[in-house]
Each structure stands twice: as C-alpha cells, then as structure tokens.
C-alpha positions in Angstrom: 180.9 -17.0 50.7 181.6 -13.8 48.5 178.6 -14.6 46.8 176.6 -14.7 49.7 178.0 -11.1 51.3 177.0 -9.9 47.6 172.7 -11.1 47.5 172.9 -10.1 51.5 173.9 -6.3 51.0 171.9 -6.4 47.6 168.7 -7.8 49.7 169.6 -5.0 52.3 171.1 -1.9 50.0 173.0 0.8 51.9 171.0 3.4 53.5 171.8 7.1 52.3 171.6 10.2 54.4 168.1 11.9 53.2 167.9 15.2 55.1 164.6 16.5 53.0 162.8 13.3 54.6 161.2 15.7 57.5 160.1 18.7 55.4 158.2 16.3 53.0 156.5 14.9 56.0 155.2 18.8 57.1 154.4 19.0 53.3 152.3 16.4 53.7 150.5 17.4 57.2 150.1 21.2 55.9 148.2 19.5 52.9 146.2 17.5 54.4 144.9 20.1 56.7 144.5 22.7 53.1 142.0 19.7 52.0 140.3 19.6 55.5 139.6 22.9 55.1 138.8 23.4 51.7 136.4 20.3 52.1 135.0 21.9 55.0 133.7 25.4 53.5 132.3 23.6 50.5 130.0 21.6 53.2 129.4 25.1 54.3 128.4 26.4 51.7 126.6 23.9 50.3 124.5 24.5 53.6 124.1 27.9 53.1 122.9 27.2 49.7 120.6 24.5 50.6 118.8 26.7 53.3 118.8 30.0 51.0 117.0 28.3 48.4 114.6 26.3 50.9 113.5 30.1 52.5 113.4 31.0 48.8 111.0 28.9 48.3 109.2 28.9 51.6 108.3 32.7 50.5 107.3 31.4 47.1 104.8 29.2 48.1 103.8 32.1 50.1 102.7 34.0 47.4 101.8 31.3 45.5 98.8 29.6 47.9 96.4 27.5 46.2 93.4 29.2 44.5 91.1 27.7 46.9 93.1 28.7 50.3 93.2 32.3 48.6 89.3 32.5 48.7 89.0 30.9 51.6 91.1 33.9 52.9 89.2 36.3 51.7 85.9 35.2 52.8 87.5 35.3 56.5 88.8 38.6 56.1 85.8 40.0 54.3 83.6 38.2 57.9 86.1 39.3 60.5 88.4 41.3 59.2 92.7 41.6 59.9 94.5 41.8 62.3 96.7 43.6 60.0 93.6 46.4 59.3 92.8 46.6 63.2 96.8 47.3 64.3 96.4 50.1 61.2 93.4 51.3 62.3 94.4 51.7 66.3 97.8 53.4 64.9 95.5 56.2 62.9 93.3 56.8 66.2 96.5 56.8 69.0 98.8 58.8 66.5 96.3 60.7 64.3 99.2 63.7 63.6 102.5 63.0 61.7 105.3 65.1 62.7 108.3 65.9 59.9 111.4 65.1 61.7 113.3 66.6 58.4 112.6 69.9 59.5 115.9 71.7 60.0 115.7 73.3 63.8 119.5 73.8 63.9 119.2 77.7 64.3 117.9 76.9 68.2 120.6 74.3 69.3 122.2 77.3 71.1 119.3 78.7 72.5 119.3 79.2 75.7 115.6 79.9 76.2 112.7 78.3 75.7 113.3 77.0 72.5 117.0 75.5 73.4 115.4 73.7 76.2 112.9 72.0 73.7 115.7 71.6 71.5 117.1 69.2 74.0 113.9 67.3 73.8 114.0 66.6 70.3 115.5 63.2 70.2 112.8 61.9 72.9 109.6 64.2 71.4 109.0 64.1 67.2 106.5 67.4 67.8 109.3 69.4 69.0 110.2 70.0 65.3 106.7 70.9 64.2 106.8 73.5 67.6 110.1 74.9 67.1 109.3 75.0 63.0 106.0 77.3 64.2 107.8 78.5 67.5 107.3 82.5 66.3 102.8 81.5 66.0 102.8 79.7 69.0 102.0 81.3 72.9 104.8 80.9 75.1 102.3 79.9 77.5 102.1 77.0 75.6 105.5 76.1 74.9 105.8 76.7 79.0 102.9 74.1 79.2 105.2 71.4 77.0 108.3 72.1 78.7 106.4 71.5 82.1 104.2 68.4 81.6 105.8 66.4 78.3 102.1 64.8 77.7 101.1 68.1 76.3 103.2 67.9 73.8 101.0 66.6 70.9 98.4 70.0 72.6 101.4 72.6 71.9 102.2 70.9 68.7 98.9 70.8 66.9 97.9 74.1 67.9 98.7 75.9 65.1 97.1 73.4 62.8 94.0 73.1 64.6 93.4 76.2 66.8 90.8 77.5 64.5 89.0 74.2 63.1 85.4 73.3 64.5 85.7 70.0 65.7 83.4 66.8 65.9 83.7 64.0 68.1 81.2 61.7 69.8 81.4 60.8 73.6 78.9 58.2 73.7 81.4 55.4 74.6 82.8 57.6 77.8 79.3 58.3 78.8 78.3 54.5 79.0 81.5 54.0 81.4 81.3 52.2 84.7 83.3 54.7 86.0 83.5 58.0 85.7 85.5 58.8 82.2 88.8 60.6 82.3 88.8 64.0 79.9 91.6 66.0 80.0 91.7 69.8 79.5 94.2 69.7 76.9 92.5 67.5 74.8 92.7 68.6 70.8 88.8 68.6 70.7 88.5 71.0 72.7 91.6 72.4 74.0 92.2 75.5 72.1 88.7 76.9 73.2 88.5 80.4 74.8 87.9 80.5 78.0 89.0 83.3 80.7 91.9 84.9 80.3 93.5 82.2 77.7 92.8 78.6 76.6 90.6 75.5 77.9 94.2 73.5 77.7 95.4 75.4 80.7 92.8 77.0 82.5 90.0 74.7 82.3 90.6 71.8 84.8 87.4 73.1 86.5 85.0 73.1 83.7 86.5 69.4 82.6 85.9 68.0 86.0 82.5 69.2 85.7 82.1 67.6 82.2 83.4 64.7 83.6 81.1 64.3 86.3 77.8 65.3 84.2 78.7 62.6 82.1 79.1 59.9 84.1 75.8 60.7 85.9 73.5 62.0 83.3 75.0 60.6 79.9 74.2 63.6 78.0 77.2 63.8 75.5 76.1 67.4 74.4 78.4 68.6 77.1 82.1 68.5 76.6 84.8 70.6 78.4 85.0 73.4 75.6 80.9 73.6 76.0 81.0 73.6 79.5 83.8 76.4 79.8 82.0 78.8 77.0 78.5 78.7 79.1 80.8 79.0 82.3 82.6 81.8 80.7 79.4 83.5 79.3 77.7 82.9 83.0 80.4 84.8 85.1 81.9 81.8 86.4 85.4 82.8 85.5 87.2 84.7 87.7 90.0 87.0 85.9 93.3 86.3 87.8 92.2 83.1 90.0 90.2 81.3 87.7 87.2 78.9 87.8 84.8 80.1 90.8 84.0 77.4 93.4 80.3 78.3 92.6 80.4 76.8 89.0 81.2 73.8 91.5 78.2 74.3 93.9 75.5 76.1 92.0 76.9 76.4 88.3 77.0 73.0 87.7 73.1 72.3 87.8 72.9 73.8 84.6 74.7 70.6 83.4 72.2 68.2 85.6 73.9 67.6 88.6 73.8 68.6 92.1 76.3 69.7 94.3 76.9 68.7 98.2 79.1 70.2 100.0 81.5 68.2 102.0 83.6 68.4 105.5 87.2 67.4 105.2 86.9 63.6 106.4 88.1 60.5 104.9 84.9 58.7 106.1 82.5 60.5 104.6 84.3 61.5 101.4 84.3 57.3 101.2 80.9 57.4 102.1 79.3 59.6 99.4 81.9 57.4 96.9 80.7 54.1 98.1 77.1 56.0 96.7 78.1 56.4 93.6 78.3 60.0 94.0 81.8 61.2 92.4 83.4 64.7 94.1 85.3 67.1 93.1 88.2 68.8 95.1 89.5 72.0 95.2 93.5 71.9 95.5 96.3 74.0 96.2 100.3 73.6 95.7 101.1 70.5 96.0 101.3 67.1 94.0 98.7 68.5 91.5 99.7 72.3 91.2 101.8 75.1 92.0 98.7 77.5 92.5 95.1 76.2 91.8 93.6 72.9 90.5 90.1 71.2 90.7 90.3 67.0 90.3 87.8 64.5 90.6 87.6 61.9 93.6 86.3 58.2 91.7 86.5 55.7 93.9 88.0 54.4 97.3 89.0 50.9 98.1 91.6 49.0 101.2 92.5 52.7 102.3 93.5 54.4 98.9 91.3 56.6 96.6 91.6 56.7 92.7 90.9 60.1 91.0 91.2 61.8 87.4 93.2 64.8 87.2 92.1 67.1 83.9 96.0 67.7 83.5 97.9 64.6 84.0 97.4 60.7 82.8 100.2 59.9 84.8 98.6 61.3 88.0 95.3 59.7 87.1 96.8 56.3 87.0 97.5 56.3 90.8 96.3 55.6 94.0 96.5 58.5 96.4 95.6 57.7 100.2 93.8 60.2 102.7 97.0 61.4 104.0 98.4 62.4 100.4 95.4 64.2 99.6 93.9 66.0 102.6 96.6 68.7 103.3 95.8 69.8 99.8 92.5 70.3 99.3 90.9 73.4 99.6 87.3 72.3 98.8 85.2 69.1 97.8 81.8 68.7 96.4 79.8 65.6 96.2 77.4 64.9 93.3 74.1 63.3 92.5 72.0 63.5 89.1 69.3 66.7 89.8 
C-alpha cells in the first residue's frame, strides 16, 4: 500500500504556486501581435516596391518605344500634327502678352486711389503688375477704363508696349462670318488709335459698330475700327464733348459701302429689317450699356429676344436682351443694306 501512495503522487507530482504563469501568457499575446505587425508592413512594402518599380518601368518603356512605333509617330505628326502643338499654338494666340508677376508693387498697397484699388485686384488680374510697374506713363483714363470693365485689362496693360507700334492683322475670317462679327473698340490692333478727344479704346464704340456692319455686308477687310475712326475723325464726324455724330451713322457710313435707314422705335419692324439680313445700329443712353452715350449693333431676333454686339463688353454681347430691356434706352437705330 505504501508503495502504491508513492508511484500515485509520483504519477501526479504536487502542484506549486506559479504566480508569473499570467504575465508570460500577455508576453506571449503582445508578441504575437509585434509579429502580426511586423509581417504586415513588410507585405506593405513589398507592395509599394512592387508597384514603384512596375510605373518605373511603365515610363521606361515609354521612352523606350520600338524603332518602328517611333516612325510611325512621326509620320502622323508630320501629316496631322499634335495635339500637343495645337493646345501651344491656341495658348500663343488667346494669351499673346506675358505679364511678370515678380514685379515688386508693394509701394501702392496703401494707396488709396487709383492705384490701391488696382492693388486689390492683383491676386485675380496678372496685368495689374505690369500697370502699376508703368502706372506714372499710363492715362488715368485708362486705368479708370480697367477699374470699370476688368476685360480691359490686357488694353490698359499693353498700352505702353504697344501704343506706338503699327500693327498688322487680317480680318478675312470675321468677314466670311454668318453673322455679323463682334470687334471691340478696345482691341490692341487698333485700340490705341487717335481719335477725338483721346483713344479708339474708349471713344470709338461708334466707328466699331460701323466696322462691324461694313464687314459683314461688303467683306472688304481694308476697314477696321482704327481706319474707320481716322477717316471719321478727318471727315468732321467727331464731335468734341459728345462724341461720334449720329450722321457718321446715316450719311458717313456710305463711304464704307453701306446704307443707312432710318428706323421708328418698334419691335416689329426692328425684327423685320433683321429677319432681312439688314443689321442696325442703336443709339443708347444711360442704362445697361452706358452712363452717358453708346452706339451697339442689333444682330438678330428670335422667340421674342434680340442678340446684339456691344463694342465694349463680351459679356454684354453674350446675351439675349428682349424689346422691353432695350427700347427705353435707345436714342436712335439705323438699319443697313450694302450701297
């Protein structure tokens, strides 16, 4: 019996009090979690790897087309041209003047003129730099004109810069419009051209409206706005203090090929002559157009609203006006037809 007690408790030793037995077990769970994460980063980046050198390569075989795909290329591009030459191309023609935005204009950030208004402006306009850098050679009529239609900006900007160059341009591709071809007065072709009492950028809406309309009905290109203001000018059709004479509009404006028909004020007939194909030109007062005097050009009417270019605004040319806009404004309308 005593040697059965002894094989019994040596099959089944005493258990001893262990109190380290729970701390090994969080050992254990805090390192299998270390190798979780260590394992996952090194899929990670093993990912990140993989991908970097599989765009690596992408842009290597890039560069790196076969010799044959490479004069296949160029034989297309050579044909047809880019795409990448066209966007370049249409930049050069939209932008056509680069403006230095490291000009330092700090000496006019307390103005509180003019030139602090413009100031303001410079974070929205790149020529305000190039105006305020010139702002001493500049008319303040001009910087007036930026500060009170923002699309003349690239007009006030260039002035200095071009004000004295002869310019030469082709219209050929307004003249062979379906519709009669928006100029605007302050156009840098012809812009900075005498006329009256200061430049065609501000005080020749009339003679551009004329241009316009000669254009569209005769084709002859030899007319722009700055040609058409210097005969007007030479001819007595400026007026000092009010501007363009409404008889540039009615007898002036044969000289350019056109005829002029005086029109009643009615919605009817003004739709009438357009439905001919006969553009007008209106005389306007204050109102949506000016705070004085203006001259537009009346292009078509359609469903009860007109469409019209304003020598002043490509905003204001962009939208339809109806009778009801227009009629308390205008002082004066002439119809056209080629002579």
């Amino acid at each position: 019996m005593a040697d059965e007690t002894k094989r019994k408790h040596a099959r089944y030793p005493k258990v001893r009090k262990e109190p380290w037995r729970p701390l090994e077990g969080a050992v254990f769970v805090l390192a299998v979690v270390f190798a979780l994460m260590i394992t996952w980063n090194g899929v990670a980046a093993v990912v990140r790897s993989i991908q970097a050198d599989r765009l690596a390569q992408q842009a290597a075989d890039a560069e790196s087309e076969p010799y044959y795909m490479t004069f296949i290329r160029g034989v297309w591009e050579a044909a047809v041209g880019t795409d990448d030459e066209e966007d370049e191309s249409d930049t050069e023609a939209e932008d056509g003047f680069e403006y230095d935005t490291t000009v330092d204009i700090s000496v006019y950030a307390d103005d509180t003129g003019y030139a602090g208004q413009l100031y303001q402006l410079k974070g929205e306009y790149d020529q305000v730099y190039t105006i305020l850098a010139h702002y001493d050679e500049i008319p303040e009529r001009l910087i007036r004109m930026a500060l009170n239609n923002y699309e003349t900006m690239d007009y006030v900007a260039q002035y200095v810069t071009l004000k004295d160059v002869t310019q030469t341009f082709d219209l050929s591709e307004e003249a062979e419009s379906e519709t009669v071809p928006l100029l605007l007065q302050w156009d840098t072709r012809w812009g900075y051209e005498t006329y009256g009492s200061g430049l065609v950028g501000y005080t020749g809406c009339g003679p551009t409206c004329i241009a316009m309309v000669a254009l569209y009905l005769t084709g002859d290109t030899d007319w722009d706005p700055g040609s058409v203001a210097v005969w007007a000018d030479s001819a007595g059709y400026y007026v000092s203090g009010s501007g363009t004479a409404w008889t540039l509009m009615s007898v002036g404006c044969e000289h350019f090929g056109i005829v002029a028909t005086e029109l009643t004020l009615s919605e009817s007939i003004v739709a009438e002559h357009i439905a001919a194909g006969e553009p007008i030109i209106c005389s306007v007062g204050p109102g949506d157009f000016t705070s004085d005097g203006h001259y537009i050009v009346l292009t078509g009417y359609e469903d009860g609203v007109f469409t019209l270019n304003d020598p002043n605004s490509l905003a204001r040319s962009s939208q339809t006006w109806t009778w009801e806009q227009l009629s308390g404004q205008i002082k004066n309308l002439w119809a056209y037809t080629v002579q």
